[in-house]
Residue, then its C-alpha position, 0 to 999 in steps of 0.5 A: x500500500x501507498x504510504x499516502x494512504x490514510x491511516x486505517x485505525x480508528x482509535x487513539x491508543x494512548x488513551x487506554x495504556x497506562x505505562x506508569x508505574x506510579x498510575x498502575x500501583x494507584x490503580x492495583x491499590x485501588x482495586x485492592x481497597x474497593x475491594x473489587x473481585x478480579x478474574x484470572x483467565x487461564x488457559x486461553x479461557x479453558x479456566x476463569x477463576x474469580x479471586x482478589x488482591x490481597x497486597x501490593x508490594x512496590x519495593x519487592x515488585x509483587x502484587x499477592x492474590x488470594x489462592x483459588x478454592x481449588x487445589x487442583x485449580x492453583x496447580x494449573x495457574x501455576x503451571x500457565x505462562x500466560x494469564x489475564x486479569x479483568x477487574x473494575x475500578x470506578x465502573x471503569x474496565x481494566x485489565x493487565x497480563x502475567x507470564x508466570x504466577x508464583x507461591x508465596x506468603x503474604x502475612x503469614x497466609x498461602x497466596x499467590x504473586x505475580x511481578x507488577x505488570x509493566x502495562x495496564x489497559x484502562x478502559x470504559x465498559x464498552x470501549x475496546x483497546x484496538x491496534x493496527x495490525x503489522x504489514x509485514x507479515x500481514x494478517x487475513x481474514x478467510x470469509x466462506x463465500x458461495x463462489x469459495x473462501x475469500x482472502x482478504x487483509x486485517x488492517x486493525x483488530x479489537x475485542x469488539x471487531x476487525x477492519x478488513x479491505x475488500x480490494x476485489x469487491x466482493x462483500x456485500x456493503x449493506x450494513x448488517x450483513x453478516x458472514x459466518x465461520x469467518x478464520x483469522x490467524x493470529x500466529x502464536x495466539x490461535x487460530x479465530x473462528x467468528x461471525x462478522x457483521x459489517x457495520x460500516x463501509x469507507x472507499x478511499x484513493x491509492x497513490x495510482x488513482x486506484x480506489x480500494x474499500x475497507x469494511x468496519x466489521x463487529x463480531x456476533x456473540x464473541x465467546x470468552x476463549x475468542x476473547x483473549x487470544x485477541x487481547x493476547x495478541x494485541x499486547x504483543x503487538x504492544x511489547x514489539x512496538x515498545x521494544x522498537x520505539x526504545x531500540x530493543x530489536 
């Protein structure tokens, strides 16, 4: 694509990470003293299990959370390399990873800990944190048609839905119109299989006079597994983009 093409994300990202360590210790005591519930999703969202934070310590850089009522449960979280914690704060959505959970003791009591995330993800109920996603290698969307399966690009990706191009102009852009047993490959992060509703259209102009038309598509009835492979993706996306910008890779 034509680097005079206009930008293809709808959503300004800064307002939802928060990178500081002073806002993201507010935000973890916060949770902490409203006491507000916290769901550990595990395993891709095979598990979730509902718990809370019991305490935050910054100078050993350890946040503690109540076990699980499960023996067999606490096994599996200490066992996952990849987790996702969702709370509310002030009726506001937040939600944050780990890579690893540990056994400790916090005031003489078994519990769990995980390192201070570096990221925290602050966002209102309905609002979804979206990216655009990398040129290179790109990510496509399969979409079942009558005629066959049709490829088409990923140009950004949320929670709540994808951007898509339809450079030969195939889809119907009848807003509403929805195509079922739709793939996207996230690579590492698992393979989608969703509903998409088109819920806007845009055609704009390439460098060579050419005209290309993107699709707003929502996805129908997300299941909760869904759900965070993209969030999944979508903070690593944020790592690689953080290491770049600080010149780590």
């Amino acid at each position: 694509m034509s680097p005079t093409q206009p930008e293809l994300g709808t959503e300004n990202q800064s307002l939802y990470q928060v990178h500081s360590r002073r806002e993201i210790l507010n935000l973890l005591q916060g949770i902490k003293n409203q006491r507000q519930l916290i769901t550990m999703v595990i395993n891709g969202g095979a598990e979730v299990v509902v718990t809370s934070i019991l305490d935050i310590d910054d100078k050993k850089n350890l946040v503690y959370i109540d076990l699980a009522p499960s023996v067999l449960i606490n096994q599996r979280i200490l066992e996952s390399d990849d987790i996702e914690f969702e709370s509310t704060l002030d009726k506001v959505r937040i939600s944050f990873f780990a890579s690893g959970v540990n056994e400790c003791t916090q005031d003489g009591q078994q519990a769990l800990c995980i390192a201070v995330p570096p990221v925290m993800i602050r966002l209102q109920r309905r609002e979804y944190f979206r990216v655009n996603t990398p040129p290179n290698p790109p990510i496509y969307c399969k979409i079942p048609l009558a005629s066959g399966v049709y490829t088409t690009t990923v140009v950004d990706i949320s929670g709540g839905g994808i951007a898509i191009l339809d450079e030969k102009r195939v889809l119907e852009s009848q807003i509403g119109e929805e195509y079922q047993n739709c793939k996207i490959d996230l690579g590492e992060n698992g393979l989608l299989n969703v509903t998409l509703q088109i819920r806007n259209t845009q055609d704009f102009s390439l460098a060579n006079g050419e005209t290309n038309r993107r699709f707003g598509c929502e996805f129908v009835k997300m299941v909760p597994g869904m759900l965070t492979m993209i969030q999944r993706y979508i903070m690593q996306l944020e790592r690689e983009r953080n290491a770049k910008m600080h010149g780590m890779v």
